[in-house]
C-alpha positions in Angstrom: -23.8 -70.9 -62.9 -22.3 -69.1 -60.6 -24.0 -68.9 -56.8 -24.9 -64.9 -56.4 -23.9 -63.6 -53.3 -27.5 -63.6 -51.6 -26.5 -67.2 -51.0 -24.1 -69.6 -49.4 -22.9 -72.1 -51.3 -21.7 -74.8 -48.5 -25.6 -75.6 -48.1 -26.2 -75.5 -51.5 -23.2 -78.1 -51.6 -24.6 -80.2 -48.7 -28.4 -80.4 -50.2 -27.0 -81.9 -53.6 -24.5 -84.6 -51.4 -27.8 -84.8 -49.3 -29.6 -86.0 -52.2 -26.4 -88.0 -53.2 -26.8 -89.9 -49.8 -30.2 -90.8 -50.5 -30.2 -91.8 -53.6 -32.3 -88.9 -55.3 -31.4 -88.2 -58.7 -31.9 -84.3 -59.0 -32.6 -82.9 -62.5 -32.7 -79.2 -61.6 -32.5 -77.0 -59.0 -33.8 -72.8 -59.1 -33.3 -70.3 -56.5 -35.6 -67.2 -56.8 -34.8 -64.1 -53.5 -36.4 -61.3 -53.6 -38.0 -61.9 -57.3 -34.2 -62.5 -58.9 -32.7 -65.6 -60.2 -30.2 -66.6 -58.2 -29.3 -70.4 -59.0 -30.3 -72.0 -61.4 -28.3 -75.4 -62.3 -29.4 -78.4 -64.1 -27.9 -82.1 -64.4 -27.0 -83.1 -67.9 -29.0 -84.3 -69.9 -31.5 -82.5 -68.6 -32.1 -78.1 -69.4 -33.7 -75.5 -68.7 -35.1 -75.4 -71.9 -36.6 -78.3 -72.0 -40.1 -79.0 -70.4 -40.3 -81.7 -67.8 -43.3 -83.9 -66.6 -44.7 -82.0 -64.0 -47.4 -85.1 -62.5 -49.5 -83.4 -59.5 -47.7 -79.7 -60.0 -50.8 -79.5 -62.4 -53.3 -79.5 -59.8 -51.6 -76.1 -58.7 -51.6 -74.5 -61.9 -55.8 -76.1 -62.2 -56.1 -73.7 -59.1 -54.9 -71.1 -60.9 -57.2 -71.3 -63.4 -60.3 -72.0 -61.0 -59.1 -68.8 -59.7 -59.5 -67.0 -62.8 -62.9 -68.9 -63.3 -64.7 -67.6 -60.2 -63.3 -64.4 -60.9 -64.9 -63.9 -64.2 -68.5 -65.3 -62.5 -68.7 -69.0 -64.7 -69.2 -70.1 -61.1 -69.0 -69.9 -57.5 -67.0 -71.9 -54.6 -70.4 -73.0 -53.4 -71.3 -74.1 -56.7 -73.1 -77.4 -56.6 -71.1 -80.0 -58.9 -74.3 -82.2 -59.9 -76.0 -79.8 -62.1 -73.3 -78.9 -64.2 -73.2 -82.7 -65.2 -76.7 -83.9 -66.6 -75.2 -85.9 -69.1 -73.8 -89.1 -66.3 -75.2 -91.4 -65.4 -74.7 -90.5 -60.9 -74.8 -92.4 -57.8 -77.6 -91.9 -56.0 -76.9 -90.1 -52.4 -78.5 -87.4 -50.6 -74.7 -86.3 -50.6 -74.8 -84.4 -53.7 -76.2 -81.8 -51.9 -73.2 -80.8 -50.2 -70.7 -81.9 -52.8 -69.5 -78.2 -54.0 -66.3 -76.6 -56.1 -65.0 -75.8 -52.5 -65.0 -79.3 -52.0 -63.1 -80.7 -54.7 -60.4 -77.5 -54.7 -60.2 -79.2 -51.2 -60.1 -82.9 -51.8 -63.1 -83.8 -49.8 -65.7 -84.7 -52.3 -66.1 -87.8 -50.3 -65.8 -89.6 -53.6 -63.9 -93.4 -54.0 -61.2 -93.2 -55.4 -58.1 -95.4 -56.0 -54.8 -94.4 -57.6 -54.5 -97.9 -59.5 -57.3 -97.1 -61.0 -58.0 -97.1 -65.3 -57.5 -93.7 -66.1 -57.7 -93.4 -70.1 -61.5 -93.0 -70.1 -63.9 -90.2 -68.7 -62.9 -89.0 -65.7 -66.0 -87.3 -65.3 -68.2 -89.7 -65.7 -66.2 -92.1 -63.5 -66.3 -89.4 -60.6 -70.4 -89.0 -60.9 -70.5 -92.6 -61.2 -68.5 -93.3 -58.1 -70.1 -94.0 -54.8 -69.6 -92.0 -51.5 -67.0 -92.8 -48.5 -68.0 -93.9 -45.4 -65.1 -92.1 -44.1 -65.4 -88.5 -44.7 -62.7 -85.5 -45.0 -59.8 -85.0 -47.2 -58.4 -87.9 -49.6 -55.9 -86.4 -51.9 -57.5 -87.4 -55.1 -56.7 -86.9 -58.9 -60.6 -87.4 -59.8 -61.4 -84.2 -57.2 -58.4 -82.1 -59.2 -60.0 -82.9 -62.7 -63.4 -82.2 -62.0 -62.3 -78.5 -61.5 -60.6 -79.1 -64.8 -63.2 -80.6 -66.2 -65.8 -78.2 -65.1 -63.6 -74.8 -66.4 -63.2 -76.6 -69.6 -67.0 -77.4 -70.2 -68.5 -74.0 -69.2 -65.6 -71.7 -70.8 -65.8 -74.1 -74.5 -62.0 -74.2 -74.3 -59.2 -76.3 -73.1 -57.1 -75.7 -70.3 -54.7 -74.5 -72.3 -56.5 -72.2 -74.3 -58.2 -70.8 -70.8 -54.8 -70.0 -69.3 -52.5 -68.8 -72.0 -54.3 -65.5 -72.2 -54.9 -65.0 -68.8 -51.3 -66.8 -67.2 -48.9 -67.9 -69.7 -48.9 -65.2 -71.8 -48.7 -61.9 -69.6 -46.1 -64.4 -67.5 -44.0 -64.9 -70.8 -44.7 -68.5 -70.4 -45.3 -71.0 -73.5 -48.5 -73.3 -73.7 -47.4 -76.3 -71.8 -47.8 -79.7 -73.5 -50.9 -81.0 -71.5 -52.1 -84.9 -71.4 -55.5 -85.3 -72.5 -58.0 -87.6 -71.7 -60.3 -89.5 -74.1 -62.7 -86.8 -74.7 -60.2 -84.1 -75.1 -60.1 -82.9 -72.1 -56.5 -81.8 -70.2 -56.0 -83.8 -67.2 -56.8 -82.0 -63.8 -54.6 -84.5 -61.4 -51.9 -84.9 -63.6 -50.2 -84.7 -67.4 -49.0 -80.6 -68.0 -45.1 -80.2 -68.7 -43.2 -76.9 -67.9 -40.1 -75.7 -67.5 -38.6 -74.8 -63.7 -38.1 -71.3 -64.7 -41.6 -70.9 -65.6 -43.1 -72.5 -62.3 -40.9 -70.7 -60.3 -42.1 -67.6 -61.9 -46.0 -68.6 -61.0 -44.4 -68.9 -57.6 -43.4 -65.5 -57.6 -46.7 -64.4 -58.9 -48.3 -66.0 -56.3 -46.5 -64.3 -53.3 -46.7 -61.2 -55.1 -50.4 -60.9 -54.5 -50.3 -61.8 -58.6 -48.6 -59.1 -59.8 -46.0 -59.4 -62.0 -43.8 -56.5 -63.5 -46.6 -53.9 -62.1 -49.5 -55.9 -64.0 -52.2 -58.1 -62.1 -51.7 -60.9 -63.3 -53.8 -63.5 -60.7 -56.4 -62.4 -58.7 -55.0 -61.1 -55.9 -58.2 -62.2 -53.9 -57.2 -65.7 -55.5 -53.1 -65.8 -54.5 -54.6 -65.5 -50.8 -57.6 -67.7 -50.7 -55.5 -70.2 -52.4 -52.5 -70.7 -50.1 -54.1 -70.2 -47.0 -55.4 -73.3 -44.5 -59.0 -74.6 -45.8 -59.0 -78.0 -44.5 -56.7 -79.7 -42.0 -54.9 -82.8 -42.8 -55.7 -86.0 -40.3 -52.4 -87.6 -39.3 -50.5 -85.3 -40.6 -47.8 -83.8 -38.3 -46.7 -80.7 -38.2 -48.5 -79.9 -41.6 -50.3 -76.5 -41.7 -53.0 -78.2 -44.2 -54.3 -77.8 -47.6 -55.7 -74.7 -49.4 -57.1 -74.9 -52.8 -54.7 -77.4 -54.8 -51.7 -76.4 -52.4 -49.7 -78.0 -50.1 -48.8 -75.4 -46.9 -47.0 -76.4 -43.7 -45.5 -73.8 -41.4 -46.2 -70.9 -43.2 -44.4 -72.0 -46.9 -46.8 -72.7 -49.9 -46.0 -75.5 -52.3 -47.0 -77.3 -55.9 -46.0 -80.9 -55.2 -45.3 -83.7 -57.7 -44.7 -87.1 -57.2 -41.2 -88.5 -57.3 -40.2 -85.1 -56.1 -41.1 -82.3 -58.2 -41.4 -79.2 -55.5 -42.4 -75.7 -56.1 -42.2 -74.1 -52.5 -42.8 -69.9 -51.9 -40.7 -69.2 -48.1 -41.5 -66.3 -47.1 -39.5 -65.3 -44.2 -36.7 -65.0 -47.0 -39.0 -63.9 -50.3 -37.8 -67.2 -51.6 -39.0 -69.6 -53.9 -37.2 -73.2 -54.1 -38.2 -75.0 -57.2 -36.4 -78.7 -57.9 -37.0 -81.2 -60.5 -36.2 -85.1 -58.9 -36.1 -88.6 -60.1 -37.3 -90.8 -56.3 -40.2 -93.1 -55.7 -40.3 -91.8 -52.1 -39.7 -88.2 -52.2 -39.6 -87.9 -48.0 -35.8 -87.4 -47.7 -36.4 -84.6 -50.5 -38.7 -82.7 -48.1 -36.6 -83.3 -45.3 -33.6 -81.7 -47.0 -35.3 -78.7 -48.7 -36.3 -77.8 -45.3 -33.7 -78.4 -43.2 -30.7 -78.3 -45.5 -30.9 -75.9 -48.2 -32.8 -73.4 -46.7 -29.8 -72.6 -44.5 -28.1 -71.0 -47.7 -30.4 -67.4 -46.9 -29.2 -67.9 -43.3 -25.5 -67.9 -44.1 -23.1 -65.9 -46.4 -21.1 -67.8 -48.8 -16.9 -67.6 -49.4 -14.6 -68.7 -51.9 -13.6 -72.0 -50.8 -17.5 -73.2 -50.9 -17.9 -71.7 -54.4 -15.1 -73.4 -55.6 -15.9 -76.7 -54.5 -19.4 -76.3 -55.2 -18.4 -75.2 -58.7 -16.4 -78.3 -58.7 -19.0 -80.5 -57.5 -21.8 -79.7 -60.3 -19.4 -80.5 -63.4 -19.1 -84.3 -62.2 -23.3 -84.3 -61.8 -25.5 -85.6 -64.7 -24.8 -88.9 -66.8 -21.4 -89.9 -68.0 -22.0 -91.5 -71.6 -19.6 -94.5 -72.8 -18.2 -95.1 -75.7 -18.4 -98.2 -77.3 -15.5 -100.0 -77.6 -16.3 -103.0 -80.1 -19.3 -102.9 -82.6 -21.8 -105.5 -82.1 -23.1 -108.4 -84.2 -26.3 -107.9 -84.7 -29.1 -108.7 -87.2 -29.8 -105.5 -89.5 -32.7 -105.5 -92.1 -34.5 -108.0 -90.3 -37.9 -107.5 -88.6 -38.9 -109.9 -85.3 -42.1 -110.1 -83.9 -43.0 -110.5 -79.8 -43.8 -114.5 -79.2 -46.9 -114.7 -77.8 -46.0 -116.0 -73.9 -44.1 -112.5 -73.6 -46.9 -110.8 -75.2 -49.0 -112.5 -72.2 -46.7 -111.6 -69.6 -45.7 -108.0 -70.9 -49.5 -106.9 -70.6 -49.6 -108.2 -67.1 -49.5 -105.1 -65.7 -49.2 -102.4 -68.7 -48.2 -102.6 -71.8 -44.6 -102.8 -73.1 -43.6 -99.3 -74.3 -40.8 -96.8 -74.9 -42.5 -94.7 -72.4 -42.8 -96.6 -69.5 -46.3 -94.7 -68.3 -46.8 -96.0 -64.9 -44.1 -93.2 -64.2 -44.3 -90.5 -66.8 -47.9 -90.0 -67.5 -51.4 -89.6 -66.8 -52.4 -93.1 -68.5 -54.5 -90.9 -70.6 -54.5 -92.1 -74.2 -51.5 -94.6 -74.2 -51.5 -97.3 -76.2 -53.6 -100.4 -75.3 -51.1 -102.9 -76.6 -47.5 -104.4 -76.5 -44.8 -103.0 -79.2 -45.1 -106.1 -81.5 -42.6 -105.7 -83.8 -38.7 -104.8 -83.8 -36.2 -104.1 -86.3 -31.8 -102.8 -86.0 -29.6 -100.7 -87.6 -25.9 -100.2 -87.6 -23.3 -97.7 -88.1 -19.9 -97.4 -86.7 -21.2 -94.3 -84.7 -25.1 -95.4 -84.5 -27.5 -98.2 -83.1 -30.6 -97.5 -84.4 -34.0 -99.4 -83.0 -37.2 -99.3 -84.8 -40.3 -100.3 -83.9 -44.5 -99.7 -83.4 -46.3 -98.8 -80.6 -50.1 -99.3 -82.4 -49.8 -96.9 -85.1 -46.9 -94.7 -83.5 -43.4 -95.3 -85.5 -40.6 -95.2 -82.9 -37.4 -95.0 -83.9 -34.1 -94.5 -80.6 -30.9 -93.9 -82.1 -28.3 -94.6 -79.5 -25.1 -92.9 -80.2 -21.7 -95.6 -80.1 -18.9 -93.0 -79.9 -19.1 -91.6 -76.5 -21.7 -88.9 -78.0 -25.7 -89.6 -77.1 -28.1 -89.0 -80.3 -31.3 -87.2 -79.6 -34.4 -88.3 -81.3 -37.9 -87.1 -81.8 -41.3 -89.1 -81.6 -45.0 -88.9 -81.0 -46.7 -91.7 -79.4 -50.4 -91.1 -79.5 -49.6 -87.4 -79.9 -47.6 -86.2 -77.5 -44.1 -85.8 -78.5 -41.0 -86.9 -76.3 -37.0 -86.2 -77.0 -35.2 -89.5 -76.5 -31.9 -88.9 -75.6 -30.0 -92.3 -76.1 -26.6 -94.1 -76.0 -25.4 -97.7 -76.3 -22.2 -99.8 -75.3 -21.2 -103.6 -74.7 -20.7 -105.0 -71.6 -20.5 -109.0 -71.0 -20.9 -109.6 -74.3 -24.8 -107.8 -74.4 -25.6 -104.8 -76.5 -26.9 -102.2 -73.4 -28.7 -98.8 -74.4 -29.6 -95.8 -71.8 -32.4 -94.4 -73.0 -34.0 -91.2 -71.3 -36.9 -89.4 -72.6 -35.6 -86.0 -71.1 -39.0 -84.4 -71.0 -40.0 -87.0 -68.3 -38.2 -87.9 -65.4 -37.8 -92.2 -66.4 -34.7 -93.1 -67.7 -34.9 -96.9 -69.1 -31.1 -99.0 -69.3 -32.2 -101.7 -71.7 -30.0 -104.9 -72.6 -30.1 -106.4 -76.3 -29.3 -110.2 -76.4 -29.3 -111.4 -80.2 -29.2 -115.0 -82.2 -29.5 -117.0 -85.4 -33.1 -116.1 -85.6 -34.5 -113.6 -82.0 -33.4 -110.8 -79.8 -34.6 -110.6 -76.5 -34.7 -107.1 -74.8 -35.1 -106.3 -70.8 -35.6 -103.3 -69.6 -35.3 -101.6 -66.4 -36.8 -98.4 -65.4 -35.8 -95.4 -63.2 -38.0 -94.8 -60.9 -38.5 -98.4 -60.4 -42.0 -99.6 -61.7 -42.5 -102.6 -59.2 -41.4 -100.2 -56.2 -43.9 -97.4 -57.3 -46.7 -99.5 -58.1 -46.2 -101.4 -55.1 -46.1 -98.7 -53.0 -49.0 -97.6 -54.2 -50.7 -100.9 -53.5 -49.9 -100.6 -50.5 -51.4 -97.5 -49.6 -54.7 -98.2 -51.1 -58.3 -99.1 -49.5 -58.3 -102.6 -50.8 -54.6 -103.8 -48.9 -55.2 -101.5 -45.8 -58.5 -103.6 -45.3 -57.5 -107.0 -46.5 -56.4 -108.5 -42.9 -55.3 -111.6 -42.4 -55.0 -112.0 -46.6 -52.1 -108.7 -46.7 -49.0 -111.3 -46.7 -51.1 -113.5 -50.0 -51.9 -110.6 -51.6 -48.5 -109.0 -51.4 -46.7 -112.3 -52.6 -49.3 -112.7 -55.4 -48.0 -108.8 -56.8 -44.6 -109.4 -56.2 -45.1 -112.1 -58.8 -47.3 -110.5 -61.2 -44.8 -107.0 -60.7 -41.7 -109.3 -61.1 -43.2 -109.6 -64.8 -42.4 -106.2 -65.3 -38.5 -107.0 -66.4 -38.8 -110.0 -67.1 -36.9 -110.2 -70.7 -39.3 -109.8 -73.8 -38.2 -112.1 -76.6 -38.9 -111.6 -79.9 -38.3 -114.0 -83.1 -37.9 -113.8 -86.7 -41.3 -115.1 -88.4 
């Protein structure tokens, strides 16, 4: 689109060479001054009419929601959690007495919590069950977010969904979001909703608005305030302004933050809102850029020269399909089956899947084994790859001629768009497959014989790198001494497992 004039383009240009620099693959990119539109660009494949993963954006739009809760009297901020939870089983601690719905909007239930942990199951019952920190304050928790999402959802009868399309998405012109669930049906608090930019910008707006949008109160003003304004500070934390109730503040801008850098951020000094869509494990250099790169565009006035090359720029962004130039020989009509030492090593860490979920989900409801069973087809335009995750068909068709193939499927019930293409290189079949309603793109490599295929596949953002990171950052390594350099050889291994080749053979 082109860049109105309330903008300069020459920092616009520099933020997306910025993120070139660093290695940050940017899916989209909104501008909103004043209330108005005024970029709005996406890479390709990616639109913005498709809904992208969203992972800790959710606890933001929970806020919301708690916001409307409180409003309408189904319970206080100083609401005490343990009554409203009978049914667990709780660890016993005179702490319960202090553990309120201010304290979890605020992440300082004092609860355990690790973010390696199992997360199909009940996370209520794993947060009641969990024992208290030694160290108290804020630890930025997905088990504090879901209690707020849990507790909505159990006093108003009604998912999260159903709570907030009267009261948000529909007066905001917003569509239900596709929202992970967990294994009692309840939306996930921490993580798991899908939107579009547009629409989070536009909760953005509402928000610095007071709530209002087009002359209606929306949220409650009260809310919008409370809400992004300090409530807790945030040890170790330079120059951050703290946490409010499920937002991120620091020097005055309010933000719904994602991991691998999805950003919602409200500036006020120029009535701005700054939504972006990434694909980066370590989402830092994002920040740094947002802040000290782009927002130089309201500072500046833009000419023709930066238009034009900016204009320029964006037309090479997005991936650049390949045709392919010789068909492959492969085995059509024939089914193989995973051999049982990949079988071992694929559930290592989590099971083999289209949907690599270490980086596009909640956990919540995925399937609990490998994909066991593989099968080809073959046109002179098409590669076609079938096979079963549990009860889930899957079926990718990778377009040959230069032209990906979009797909539908539903693994256990959500649905994803796999956008796919395929073409030989070194004598090996290779496919790009994206999911475009996540962030993960997978490149996978076909290798085939008289009588098995083996497939490897590598995924962007990396899955050793994140969960590593992660590791890393948890309770157990930080307090594991002398053992740190054992322990971190010992997951290298167990992570190199990850894309290692799976092989499967004809029975």
């Amino acid at each position: 689109m082109a860049v109105k004039s309330k903008l300069s383009s020459e920092w616009i240009y520099k933020f997306y060479k910025g993120l070139e620099e660093y290695g940050i693959e940017n899916h989209g990119l909104l501008i909103m001054k004043d209330g108005e539109t005024v970029f709005e660009e996406y890479a390709y494949p990616y639109s913005g009419d498709i809904p992208h993963t969203l992972f800790s954006v959710t606890k933001s739009i929970v806020s919301t929601a708690a916001g409307f809760a409180i409003d309408e009297g189904l319970f206080s901020l100083d609401s005490k959690i343990l009554p409203f939870f009978p049914e667990y089983k709780h660890c016993e601690s005179d702490e319960w007495e202090n553990l309120t719905v201010r304290s979890i909007l605020t992440m300082q239930s004092n609860k355990e919590f690790s973010f390696l942990q199992d997360m199909t199951g009940n996370y209520a019952e794993m947060f009641m069950k969990a024992p208290f920190r030694k160290n108290k304050g804020f630890l930025y928790s997905n088990n504090d977010a879901h209690m707020v999402a849990a507790l909505i959802q159990k006093l108003s009868g009604m998912s999260l969904v159903d709570y907030l399309t009267p009261r948000l998405f529909e007066p905001l012109g917003i569509n239900p979001p596709q929202w992970e669930t967990n294994s009692i049906g309840e939306c996930i608090g921490g993580t798991g909703a899908y939107m579009m930019l547009r629409d989070l910008a536009k909760i953005s707006q509402c928000y610095a608005d007071g709530g209002r949008y087009n002359g209606t109160q929306v949220i409650p003003e009260w809310w919008t305030k409370e809400a992004t304004k300090k409530q807790v500070d945030l040890p170790g934390r330079e120059n951050e302004d703290g946490y409010g109730y499920l937002f991120w503040l620091q020097n005055g801008v309010f933000s719904m933050n994602g991991m691998f850098g999805q950003q919602i951020s409200y500036f006020p000094q120029y009535n701005a809102v700054v939504a972006i869509f990434n694909c980066v494990v370590n989402d830092d250099k994002n920040n740094w850029l947002m802040k000290n790169v782009l927002t130089k565009a309201f500072e500046e006035e833009s000419d023709d020269e930066w238009d034009k090359k900016l204009v320029g720029y964006l037309k090479t962004r997005g991936e650049k399909p390949v045709a392919c130039q010789e068909l492959p020989d492969i085995p059509t009509d024939r089914t193989f089956y995973m051999t049982p030492v990949s079988d071992a090593l694929a559930k290592l860490m989590f099971p083999a899947s289209l949907i690599p979920r270490s980086v596009t989900s909640s956990f919540a409801k995925r399937p609990k084994s490998n994909l066991n069973k593989v099968s080809f087809g073959l046109s002179e335009s098409v590669f076609s790859v079938r096979w079963y995750e549990e009860n889930d068909e899957v079926i990718i068709n990778c377009g040959l001629d230069g032209n990906p193939r979009i797909s539908e499927c539903s693994i256990k019930g959500y649905k994803y768009l796999i956008w796919a293409y395929a073409f030989m290189k070194d004598g090996k079949l290779n496919a790009v497959v994206k999911p475009i309603n996540t962030l993960s793109t997978q490149r996978m490599v076909f290798e085939f014989s008289d009588d098995n295929v083996k497939i490897q596949v590598k995924s962007s953002p990396s899955f050793p790198e994140f969960i590593k990171g992660n590791a890393e950052q948890s309770s157990f390594f930080k307090k594991s001494g002398k053992l740190k350099p054992i322990i971190a050889k010992g997951l290298d291994s167990v992570l190199s497992t990850s894309e290692m080749p799976m092989k499967f053979k004809e029975n």
